[in-house]
Backbone as JSON Lines, residues from 0, in Angstrom:
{"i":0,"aa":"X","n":[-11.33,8.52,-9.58],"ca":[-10.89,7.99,-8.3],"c":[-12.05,8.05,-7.33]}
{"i":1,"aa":"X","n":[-12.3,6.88,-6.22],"ca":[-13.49,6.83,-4.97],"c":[-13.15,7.65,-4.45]}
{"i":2,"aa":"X","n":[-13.88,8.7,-3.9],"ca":[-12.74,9.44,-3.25],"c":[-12.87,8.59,-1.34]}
{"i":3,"aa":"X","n":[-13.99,7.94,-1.03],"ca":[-13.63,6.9,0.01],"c":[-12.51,6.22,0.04]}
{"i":4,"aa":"X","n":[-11.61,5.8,-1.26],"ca":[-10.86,5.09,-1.16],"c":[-10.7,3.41,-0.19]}
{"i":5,"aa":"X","n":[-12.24,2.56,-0.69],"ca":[-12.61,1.74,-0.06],"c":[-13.49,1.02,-1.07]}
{"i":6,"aa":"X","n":[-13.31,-0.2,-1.15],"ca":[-14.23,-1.26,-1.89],"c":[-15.6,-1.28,-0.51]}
{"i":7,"aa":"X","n":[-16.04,-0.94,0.21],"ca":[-16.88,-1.11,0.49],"c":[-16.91,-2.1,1.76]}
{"i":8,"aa":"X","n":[-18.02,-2.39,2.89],"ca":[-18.08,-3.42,3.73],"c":[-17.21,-2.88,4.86]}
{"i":9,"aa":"X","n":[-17.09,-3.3,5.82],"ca":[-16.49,-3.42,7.31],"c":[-14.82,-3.41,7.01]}
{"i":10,"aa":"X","n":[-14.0,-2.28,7.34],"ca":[-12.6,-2.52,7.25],"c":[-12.15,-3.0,8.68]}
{"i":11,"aa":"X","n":[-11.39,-3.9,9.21],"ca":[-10.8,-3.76,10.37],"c":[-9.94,-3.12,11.13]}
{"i":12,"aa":"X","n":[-10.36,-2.74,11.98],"ca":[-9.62,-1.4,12.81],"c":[-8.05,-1.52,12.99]}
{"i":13,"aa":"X","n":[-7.0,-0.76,12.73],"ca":[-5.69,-1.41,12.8],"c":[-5.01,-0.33,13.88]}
{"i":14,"aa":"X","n":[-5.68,0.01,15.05],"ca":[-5.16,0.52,15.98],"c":[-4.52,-0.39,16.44]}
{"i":15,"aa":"X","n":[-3.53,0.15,16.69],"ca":[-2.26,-1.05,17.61],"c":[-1.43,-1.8,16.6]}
{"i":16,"aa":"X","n":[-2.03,-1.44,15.36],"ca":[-0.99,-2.34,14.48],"c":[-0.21,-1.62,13.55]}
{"i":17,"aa":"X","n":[1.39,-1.74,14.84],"ca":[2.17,-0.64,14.27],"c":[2.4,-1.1,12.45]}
{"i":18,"aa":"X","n":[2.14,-2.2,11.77],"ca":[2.72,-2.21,11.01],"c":[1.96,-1.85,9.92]}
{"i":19,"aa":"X","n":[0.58,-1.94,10.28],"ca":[-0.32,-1.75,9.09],"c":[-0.73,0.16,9.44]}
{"i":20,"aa":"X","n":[-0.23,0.55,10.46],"ca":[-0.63,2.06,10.29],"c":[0.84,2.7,9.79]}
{"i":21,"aa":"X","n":[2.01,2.09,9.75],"ca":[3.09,3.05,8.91],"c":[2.92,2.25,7.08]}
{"i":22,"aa":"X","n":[2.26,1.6,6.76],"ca":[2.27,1.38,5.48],"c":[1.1,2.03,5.36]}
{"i":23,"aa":"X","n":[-0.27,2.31,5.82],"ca":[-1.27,2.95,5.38],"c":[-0.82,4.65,5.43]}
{"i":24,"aa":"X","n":[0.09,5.34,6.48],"ca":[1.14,6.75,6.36],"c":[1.25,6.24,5.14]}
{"i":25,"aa":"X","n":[2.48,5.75,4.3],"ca":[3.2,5.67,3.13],"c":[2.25,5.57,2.46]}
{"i":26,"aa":"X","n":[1.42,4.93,1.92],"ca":[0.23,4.96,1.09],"c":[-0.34,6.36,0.86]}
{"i":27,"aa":"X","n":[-0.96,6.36,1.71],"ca":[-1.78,8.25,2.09],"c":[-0.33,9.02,1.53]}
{"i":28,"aa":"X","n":[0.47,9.05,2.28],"ca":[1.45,10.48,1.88],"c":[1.57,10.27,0.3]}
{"i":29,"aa":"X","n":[1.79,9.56,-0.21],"ca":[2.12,9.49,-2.07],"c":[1.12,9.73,-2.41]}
{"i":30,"aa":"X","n":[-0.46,9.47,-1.92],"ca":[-1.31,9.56,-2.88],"c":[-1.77,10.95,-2.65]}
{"i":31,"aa":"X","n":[-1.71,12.34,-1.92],"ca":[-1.44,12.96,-1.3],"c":[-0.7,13.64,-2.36]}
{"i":32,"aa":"X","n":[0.8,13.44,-2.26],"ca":[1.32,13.79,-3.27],"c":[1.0,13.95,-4.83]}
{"i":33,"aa":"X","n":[0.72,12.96,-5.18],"ca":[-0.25,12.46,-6.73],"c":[-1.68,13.09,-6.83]}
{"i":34,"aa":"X","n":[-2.26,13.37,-5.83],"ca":[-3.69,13.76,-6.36],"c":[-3.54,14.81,-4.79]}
{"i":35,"aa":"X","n":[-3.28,15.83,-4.89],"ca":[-3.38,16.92,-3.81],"c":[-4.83,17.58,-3.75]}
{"i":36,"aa":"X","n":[-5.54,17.33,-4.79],"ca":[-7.08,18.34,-4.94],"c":[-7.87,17.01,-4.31]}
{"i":37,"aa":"X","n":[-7.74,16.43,-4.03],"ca":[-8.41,15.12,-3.91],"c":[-8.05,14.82,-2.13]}
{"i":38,"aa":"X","n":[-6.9,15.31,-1.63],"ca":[-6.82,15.15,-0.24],"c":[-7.29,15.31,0.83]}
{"i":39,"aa":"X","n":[-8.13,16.15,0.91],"ca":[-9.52,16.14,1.63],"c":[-10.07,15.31,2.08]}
{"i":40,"aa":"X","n":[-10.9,14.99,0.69],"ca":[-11.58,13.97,1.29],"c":[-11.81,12.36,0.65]}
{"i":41,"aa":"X","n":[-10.25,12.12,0.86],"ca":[-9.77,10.6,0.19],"c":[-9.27,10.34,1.66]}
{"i":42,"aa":"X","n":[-10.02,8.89,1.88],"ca":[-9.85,7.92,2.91],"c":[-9.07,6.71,2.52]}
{"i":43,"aa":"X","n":[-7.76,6.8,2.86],"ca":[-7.22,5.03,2.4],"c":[-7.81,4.1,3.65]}
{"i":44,"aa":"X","n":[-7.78,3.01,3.31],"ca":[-7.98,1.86,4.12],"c":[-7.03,0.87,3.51]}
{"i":45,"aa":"X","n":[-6.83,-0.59,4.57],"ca":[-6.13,-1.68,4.04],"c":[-6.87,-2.21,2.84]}
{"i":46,"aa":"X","n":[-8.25,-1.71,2.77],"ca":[-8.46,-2.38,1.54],"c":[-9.25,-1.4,0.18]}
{"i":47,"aa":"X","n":[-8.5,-0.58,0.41],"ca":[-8.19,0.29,-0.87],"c":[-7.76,-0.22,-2.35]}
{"i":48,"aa":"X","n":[-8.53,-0.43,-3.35],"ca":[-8.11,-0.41,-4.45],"c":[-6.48,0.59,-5.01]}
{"i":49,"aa":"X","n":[-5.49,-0.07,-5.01],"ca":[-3.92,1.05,-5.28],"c":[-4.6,1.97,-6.85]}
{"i":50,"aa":"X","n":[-5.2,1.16,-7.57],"ca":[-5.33,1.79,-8.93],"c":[-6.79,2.5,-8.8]}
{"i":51,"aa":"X","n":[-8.06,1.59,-8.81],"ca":[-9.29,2.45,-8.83],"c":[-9.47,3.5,-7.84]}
{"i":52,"aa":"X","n":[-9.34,2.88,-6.62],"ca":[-9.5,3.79,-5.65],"c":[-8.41,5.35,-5.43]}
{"i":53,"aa":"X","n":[-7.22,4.64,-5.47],"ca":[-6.01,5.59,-5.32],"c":[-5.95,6.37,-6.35]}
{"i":54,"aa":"X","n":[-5.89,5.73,-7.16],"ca":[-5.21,6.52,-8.57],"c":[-4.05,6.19,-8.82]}
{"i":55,"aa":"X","n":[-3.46,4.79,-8.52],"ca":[-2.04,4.65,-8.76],"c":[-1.57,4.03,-10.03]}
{"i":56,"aa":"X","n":[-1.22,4.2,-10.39],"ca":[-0.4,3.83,-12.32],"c":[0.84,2.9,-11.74]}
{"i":57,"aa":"X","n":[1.41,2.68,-12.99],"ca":[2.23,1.66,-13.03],"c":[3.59,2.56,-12.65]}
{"i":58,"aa":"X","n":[3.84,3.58,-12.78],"ca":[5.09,4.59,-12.26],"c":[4.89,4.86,-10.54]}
{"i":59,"aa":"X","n":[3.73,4.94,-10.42],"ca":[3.17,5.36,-8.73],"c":[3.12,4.1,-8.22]}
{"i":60,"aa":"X","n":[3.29,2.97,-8.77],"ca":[3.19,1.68,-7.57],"c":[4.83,1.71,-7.74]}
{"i":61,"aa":"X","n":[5.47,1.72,-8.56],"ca":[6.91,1.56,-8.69],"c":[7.57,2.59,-7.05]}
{"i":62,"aa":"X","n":[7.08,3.82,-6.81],"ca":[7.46,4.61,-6.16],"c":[7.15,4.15,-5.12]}
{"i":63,"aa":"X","n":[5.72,3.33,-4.62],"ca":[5.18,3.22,-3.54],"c":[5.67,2.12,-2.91]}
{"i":64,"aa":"X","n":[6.21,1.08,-4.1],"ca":[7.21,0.24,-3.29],"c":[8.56,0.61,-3.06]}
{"i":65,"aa":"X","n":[9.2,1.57,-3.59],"ca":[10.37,2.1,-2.83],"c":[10.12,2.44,-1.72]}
{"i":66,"aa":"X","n":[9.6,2.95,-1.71],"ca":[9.01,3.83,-0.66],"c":[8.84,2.78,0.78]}
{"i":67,"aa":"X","n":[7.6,1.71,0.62],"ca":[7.79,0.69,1.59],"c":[9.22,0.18,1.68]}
{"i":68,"aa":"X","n":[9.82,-0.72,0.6],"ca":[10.91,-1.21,0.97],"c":[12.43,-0.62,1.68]}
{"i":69,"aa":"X","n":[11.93,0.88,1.75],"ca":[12.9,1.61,2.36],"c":[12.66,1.83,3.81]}
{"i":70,"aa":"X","n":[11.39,1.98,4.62],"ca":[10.45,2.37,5.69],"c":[10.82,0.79,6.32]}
{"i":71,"aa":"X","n":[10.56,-0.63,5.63],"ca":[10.65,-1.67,6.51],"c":[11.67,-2.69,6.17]}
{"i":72,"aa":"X","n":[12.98,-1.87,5.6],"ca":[14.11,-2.78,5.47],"c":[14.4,-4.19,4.78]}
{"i":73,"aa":"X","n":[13.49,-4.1,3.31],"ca":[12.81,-5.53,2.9],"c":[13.29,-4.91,1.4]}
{"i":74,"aa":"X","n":[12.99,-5.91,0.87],"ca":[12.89,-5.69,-0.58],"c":[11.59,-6.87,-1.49]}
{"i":75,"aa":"X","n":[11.01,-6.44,-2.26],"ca":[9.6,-7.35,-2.84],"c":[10.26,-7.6,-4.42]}
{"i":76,"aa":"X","n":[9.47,-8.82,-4.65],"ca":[9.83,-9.05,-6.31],"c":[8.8,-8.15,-7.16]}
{"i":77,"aa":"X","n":[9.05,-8.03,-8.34],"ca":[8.82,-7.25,-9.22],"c":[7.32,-7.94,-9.54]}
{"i":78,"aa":"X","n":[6.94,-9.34,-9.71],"ca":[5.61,-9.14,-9.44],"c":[4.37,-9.14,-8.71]}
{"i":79,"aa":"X","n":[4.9,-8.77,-7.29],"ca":[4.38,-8.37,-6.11],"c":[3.67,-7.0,-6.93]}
{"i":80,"aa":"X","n":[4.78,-6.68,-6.96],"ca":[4.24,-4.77,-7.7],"c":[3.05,-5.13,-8.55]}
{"i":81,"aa":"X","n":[3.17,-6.05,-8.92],"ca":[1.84,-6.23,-10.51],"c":[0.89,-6.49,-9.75]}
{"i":82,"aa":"X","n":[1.0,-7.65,-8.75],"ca":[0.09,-8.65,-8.35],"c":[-0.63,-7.85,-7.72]}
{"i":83,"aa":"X","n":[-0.17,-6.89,-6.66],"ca":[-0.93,-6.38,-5.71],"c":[-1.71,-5.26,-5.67]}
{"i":84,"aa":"X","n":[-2.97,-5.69,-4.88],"ca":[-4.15,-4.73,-5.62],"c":[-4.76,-3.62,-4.44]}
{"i":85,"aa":"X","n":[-4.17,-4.25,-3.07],"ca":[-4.64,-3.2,-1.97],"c":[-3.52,-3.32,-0.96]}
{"i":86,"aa":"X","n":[-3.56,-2.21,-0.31],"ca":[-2.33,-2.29,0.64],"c":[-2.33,-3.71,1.63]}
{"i":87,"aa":"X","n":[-3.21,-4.38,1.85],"ca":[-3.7,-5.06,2.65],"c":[-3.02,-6.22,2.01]}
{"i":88,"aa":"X","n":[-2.82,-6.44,0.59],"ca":[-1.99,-7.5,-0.24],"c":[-0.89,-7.15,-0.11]}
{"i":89,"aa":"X","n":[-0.17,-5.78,0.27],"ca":[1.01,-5.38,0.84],"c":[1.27,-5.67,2.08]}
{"i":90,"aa":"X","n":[0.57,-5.65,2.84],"ca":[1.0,-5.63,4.24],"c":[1.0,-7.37,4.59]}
{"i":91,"aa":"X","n":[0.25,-8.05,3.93],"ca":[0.33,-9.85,3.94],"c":[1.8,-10.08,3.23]}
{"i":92,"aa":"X","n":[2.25,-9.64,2.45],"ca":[3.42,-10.01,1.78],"c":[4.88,-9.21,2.55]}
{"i":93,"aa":"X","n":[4.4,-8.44,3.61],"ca":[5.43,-7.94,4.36],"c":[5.24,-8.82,5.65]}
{"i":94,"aa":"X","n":[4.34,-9.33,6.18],"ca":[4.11,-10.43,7.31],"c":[4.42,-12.1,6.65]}
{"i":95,"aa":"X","n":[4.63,-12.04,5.79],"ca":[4.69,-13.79,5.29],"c":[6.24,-13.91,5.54]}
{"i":96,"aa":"X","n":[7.38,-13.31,4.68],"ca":[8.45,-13.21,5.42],"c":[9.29,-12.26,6.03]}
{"i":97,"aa":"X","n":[10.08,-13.27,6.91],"ca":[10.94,-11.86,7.69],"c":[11.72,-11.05,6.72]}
{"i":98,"aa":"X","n":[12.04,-10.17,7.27],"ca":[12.63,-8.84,6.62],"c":[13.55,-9.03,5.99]}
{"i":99,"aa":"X","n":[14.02,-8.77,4.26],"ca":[14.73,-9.03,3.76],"c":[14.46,-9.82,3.1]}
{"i":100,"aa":"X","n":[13.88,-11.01,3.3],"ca":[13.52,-12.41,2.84],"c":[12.66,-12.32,1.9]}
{"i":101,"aa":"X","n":[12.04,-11.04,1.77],"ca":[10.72,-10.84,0.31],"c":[11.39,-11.64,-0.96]}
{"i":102,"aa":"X","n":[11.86,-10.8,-1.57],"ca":[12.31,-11.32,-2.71],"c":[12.8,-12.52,-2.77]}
{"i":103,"aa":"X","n":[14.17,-12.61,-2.05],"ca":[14.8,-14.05,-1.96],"c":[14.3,-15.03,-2.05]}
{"i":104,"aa":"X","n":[13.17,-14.85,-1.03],"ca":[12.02,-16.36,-1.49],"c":[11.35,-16.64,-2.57]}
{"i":105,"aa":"X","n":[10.92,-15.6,-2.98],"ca":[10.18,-16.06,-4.36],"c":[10.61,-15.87,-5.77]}
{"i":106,"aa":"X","n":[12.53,-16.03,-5.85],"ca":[12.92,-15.99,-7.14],"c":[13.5,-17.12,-7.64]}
């Protein structure tokens, strides 16, 4: 695992953006959970690798979208979970539709 938890380059600052700082909380707290020796000094960003960077497996993204879809009242299709590779591909697929509307649209 990076322990930067960052592909590298300029992240954009997401002060003020209530929505991308309670999905980057949910992110951090699981991975946190999953790799506790590592909490120190692991930095998530929106553009965090979920697998290289994080350390997230195919059981830990399963959790991490409960986890969102419980926090912002939505629900995602099953290959959102596959598709998506940084929270930042999470947080675009929670801004594309309104709440609830994840899944529905794309089945």
């Amino acid at each position: 695992m990076n322990p930067t938890g960052s592909r590298g380059g300029q992240v954009k600052d997401v002060t003020g953006d209530d929505d991308a700082l309670q999905l980057l909380e949910i992110v951090k707290n699981l991975v946190v959970e999953l790799h506790p020796q590592d909490a120190h000094r692991l930095r998530v960003t929106l553009d965090s690798a979920l697998d290289r960077d994080l350390g997230f497996d195919s059981l830990s993204r399963v959790e991490l979208m409960l986890r969102i879809e419980r926090a912002f009242s939505t629900s995602f299709p099953e290959r959102l979970l596959a598709g998506a590779e940084t929270p930042r591909d999470l947080l675009q697929a929670l801004r594309t539709l309104p709440s609830g509307l994840v899944s529905a649209a794309l089945e």
